[in-house]
Backbone as JSON, one array per atom type, in Angstrom:
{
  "sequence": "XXXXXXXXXXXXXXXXXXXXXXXXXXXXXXXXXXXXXXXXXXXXXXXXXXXXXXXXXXXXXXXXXXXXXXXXXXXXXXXXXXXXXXXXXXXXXXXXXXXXXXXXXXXXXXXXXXXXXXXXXXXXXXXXX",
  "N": [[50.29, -23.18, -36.46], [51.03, -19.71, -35.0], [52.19, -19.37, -32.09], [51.9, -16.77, -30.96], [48.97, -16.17, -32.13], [47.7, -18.69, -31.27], [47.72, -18.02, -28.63], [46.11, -15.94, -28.6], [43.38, -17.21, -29.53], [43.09, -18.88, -27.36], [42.53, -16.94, -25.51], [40.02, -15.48, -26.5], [38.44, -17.5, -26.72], [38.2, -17.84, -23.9], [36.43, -15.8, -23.3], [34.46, -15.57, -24.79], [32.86, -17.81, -23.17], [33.16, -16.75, -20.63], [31.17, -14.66, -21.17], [28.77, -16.14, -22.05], [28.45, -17.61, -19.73], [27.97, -15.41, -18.23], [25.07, -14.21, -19.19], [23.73, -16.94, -18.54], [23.77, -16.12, -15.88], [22.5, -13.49, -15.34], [20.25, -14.61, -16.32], [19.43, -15.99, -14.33], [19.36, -14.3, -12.19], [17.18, -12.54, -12.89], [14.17, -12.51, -12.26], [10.76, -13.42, -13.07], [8.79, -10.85, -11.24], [6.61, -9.46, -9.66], [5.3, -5.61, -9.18], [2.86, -4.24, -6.88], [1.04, -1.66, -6.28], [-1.07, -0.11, -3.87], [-3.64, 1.77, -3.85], [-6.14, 4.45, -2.61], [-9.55, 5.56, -3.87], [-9.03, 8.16, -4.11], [-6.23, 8.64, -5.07], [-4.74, 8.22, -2.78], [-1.73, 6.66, -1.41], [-1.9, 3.37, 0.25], [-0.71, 2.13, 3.05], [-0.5, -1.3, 4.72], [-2.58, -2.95, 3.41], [-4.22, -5.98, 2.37], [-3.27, -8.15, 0.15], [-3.93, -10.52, -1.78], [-2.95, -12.76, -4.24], [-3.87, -14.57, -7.6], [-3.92, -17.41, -9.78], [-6.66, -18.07, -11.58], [-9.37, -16.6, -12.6], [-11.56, -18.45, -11.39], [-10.86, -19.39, -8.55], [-9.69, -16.85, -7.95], [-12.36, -15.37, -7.48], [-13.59, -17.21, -5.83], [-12.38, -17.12, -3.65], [-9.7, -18.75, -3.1], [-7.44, -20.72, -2.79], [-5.0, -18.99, -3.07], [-1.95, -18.07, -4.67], [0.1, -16.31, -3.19], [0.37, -14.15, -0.42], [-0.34, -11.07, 0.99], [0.99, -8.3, 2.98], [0.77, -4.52, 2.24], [3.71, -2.34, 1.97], [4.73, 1.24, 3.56], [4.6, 2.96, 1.75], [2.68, 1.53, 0.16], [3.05, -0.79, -1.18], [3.67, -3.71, -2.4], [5.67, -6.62, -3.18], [6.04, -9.48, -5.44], [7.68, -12.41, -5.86], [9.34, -14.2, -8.44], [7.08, -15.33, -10.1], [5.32, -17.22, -12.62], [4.88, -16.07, -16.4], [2.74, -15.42, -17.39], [-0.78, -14.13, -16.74], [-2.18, -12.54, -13.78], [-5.09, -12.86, -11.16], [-5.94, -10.22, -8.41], [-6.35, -9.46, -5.44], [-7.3, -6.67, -3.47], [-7.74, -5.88, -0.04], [-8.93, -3.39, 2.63], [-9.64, -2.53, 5.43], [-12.98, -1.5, 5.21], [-12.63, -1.03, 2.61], [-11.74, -2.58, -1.37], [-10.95, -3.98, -4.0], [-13.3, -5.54, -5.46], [-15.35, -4.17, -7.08], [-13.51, -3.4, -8.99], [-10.85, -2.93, -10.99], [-9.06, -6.29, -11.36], [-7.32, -7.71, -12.58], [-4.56, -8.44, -13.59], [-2.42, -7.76, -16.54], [-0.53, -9.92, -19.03], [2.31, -10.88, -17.5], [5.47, -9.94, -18.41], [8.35, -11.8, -18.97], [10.94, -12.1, -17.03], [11.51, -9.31, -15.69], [10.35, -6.77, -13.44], [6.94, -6.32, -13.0], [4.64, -3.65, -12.89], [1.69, -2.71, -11.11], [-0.97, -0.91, -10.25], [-3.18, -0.68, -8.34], [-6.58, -0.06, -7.62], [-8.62, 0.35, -4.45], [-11.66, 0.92, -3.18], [-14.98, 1.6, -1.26], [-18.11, 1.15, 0.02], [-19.13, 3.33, 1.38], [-17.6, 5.86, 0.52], [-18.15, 8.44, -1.74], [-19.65, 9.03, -5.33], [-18.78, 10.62, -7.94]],
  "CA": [[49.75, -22.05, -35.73], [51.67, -19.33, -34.23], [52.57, -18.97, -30.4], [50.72, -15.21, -30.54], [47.45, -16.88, -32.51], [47.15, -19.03, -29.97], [47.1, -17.25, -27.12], [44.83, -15.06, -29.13], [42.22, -17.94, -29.54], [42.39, -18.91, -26.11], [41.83, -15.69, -25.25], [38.85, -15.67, -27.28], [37.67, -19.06, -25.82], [37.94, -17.47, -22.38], [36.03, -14.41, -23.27], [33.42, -16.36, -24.81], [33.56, -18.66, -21.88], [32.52, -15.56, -19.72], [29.91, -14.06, -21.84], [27.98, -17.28, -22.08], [28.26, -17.91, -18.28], [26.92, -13.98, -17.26], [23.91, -14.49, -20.01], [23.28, -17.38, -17.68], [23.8, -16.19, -14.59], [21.69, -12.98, -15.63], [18.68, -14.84, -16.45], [18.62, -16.82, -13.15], [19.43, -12.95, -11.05], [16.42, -11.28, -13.79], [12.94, -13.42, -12.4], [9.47, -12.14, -13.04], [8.2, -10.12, -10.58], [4.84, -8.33, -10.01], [5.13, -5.06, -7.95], [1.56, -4.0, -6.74], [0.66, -0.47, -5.36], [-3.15, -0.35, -3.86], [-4.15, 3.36, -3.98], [-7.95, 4.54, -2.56], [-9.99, 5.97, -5.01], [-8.72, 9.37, -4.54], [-5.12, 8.71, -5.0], [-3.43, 8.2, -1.69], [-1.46, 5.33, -0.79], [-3.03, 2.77, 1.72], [-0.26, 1.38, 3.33], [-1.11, -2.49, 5.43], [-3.29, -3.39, 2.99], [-3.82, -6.95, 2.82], [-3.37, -8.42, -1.13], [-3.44, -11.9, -2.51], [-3.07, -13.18, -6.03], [-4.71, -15.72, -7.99], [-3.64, -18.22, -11.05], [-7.33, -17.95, -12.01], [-10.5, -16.4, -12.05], [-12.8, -19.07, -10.13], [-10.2, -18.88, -7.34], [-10.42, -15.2, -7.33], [-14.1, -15.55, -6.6], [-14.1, -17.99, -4.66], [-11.46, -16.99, -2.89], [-9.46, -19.85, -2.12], [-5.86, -21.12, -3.02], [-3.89, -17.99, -3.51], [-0.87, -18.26, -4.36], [0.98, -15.75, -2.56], [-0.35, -13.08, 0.32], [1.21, -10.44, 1.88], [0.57, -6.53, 3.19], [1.87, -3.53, 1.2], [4.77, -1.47, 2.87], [4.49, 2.33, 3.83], [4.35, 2.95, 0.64], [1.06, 1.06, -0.39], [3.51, -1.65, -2.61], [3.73, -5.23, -2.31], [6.15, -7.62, -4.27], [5.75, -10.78, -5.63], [8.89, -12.71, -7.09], [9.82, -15.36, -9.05], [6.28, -15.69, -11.46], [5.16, -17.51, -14.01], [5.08, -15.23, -17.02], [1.13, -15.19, -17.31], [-1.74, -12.64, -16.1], [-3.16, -13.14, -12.16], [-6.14, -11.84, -10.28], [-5.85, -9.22, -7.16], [-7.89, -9.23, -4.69], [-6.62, -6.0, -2.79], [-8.62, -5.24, 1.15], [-7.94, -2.65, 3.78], [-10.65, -2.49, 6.54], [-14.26, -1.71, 4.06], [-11.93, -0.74, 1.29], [-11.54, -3.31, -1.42], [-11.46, -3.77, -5.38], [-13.82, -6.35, -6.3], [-15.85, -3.43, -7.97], [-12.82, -2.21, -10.1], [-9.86, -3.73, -11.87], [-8.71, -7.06, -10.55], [-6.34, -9.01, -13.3], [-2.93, -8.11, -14.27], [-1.49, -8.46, -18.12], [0.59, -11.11, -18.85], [3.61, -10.5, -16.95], [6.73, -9.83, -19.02], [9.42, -12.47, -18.37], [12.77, -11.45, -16.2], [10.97, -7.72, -15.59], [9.0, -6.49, -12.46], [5.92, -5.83, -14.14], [4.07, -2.83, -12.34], [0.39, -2.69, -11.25], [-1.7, 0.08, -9.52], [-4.75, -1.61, -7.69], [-7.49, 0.92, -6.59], [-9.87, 0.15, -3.97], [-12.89, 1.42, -2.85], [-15.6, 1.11, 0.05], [-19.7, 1.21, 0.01], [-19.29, 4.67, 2.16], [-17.61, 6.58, -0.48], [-19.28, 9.14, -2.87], [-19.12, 8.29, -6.45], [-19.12, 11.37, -8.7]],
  "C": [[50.85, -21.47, -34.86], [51.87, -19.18, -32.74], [51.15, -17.88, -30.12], [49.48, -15.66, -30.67], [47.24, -17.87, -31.79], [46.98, -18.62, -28.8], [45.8, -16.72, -27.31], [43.46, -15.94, -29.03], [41.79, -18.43, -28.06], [42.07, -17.81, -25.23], [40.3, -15.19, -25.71], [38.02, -16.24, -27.04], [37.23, -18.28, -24.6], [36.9, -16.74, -22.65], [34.5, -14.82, -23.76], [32.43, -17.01, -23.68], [32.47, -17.91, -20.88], [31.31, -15.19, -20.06], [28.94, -14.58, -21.98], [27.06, -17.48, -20.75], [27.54, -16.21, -17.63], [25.51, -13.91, -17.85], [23.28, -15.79, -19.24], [23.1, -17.03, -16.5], [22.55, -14.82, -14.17], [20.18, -13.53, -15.9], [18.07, -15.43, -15.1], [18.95, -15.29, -11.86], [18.27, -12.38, -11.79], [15.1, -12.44, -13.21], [11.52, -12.33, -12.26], [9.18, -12.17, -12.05], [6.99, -9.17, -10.62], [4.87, -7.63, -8.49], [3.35, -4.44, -8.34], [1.48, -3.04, -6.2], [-0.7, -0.34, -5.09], [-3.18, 1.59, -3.08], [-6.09, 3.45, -3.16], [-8.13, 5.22, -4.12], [-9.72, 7.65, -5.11], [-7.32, 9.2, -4.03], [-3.98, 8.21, -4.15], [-3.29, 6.84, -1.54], [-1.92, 4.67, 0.11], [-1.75, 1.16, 2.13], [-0.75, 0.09, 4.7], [-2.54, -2.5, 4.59], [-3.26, -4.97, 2.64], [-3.95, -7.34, 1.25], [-3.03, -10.06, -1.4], [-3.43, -12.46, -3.96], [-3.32, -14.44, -6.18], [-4.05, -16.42, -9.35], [-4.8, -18.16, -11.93], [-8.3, -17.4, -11.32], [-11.51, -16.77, -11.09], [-11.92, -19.26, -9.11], [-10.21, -17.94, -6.37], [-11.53, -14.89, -6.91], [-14.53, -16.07, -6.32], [-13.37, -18.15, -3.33], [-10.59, -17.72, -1.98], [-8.15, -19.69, -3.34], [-4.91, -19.93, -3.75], [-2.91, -18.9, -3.73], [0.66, -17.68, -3.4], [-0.6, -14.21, -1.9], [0.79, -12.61, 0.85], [0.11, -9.19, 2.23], [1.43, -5.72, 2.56], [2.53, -2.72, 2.44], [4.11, -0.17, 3.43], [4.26, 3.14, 2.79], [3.32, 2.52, -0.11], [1.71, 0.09, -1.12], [3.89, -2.93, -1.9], [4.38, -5.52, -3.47], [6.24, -8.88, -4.17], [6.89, -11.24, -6.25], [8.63, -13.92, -7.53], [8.4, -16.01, -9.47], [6.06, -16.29, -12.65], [4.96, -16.41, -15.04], [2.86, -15.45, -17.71], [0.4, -13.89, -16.26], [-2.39, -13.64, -14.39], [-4.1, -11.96, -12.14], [-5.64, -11.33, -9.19], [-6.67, -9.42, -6.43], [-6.64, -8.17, -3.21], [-7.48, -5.72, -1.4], [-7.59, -4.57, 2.22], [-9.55, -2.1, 4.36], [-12.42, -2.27, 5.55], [-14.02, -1.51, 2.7], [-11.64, -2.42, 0.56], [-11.68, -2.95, -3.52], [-12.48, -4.85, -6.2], [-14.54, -5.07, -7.35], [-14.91, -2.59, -9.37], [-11.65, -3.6, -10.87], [-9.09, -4.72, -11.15], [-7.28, -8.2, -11.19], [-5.36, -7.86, -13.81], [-2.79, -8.51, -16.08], [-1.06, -9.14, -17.69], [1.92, -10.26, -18.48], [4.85, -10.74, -18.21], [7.91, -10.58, -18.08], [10.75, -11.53, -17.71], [12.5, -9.72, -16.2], [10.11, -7.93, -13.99], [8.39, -5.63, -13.17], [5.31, -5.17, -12.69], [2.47, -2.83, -12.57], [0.04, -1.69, -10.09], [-3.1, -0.37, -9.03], [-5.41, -0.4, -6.9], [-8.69, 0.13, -5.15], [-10.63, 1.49, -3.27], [-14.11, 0.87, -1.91], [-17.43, 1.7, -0.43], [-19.78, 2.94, 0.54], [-18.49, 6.01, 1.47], [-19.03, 7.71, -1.52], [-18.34, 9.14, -3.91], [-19.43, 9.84, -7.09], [-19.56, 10.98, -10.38]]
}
């Protein structure tokens, strides 16, 4: 083997080397995430809303062992990181506002993505058209 063809291969090695190590280092900087926006029922953001998520249904209605709580920004959005790649329940409230009456479970979250959700709530003192 020549002088040049070797360099060349360890050049090659290296480059490898690298490409391997950012394909790792990328998957542990890429973790699922679930952002949440909680909207009223006519559109507007409802920022300090209070949101917790669930691993399962009889949790969600029984409302016990979240796994994660928080309040949404100024913005109405809450994030969740570093997810299992499965579907949760919502349970979104902001003073009589709330969604048990509407959509409460997420899809299965898409691995190494922030998966996006729009959570409406709604209050008894509303009019329903």
């Amino acid at each position: 083997m020549t002088l040049k063809m070797m360099k060349l291969l360890k050049i090659s090695l290296f480059s490898l080397m690298v490409m391997l190590s950012s394909f790792s280092l990328k998957a542990q900087l890429l973790p699922t995430n679930l952002e949440i926006t909680v909207l009223d029922e006519k559109g507007n953001i409802q920022p300090g809303a209070s949101v917790k998520i669930y691993e399962s249904e009889e949790d969600y209605k029984n409302d016990k062992n979240a796994i994660n709580t928080g309040k949404t920004d100024e913005k109405g959005k809450i994030k969740f990181k570093k997810l299992k790649t499965q579907a949760y329940f919502v349970k979104a409230v902001k003073g009589d506002l709330n969604n048990d009456d509407g959509a409460n479970q997420t899809s299965i979250l898409v691995e190494k993505k922030t998966n996006k959700v729009n959570i409406i709530i709604e209050g008894f003192g509303t009019l329903k058209h």
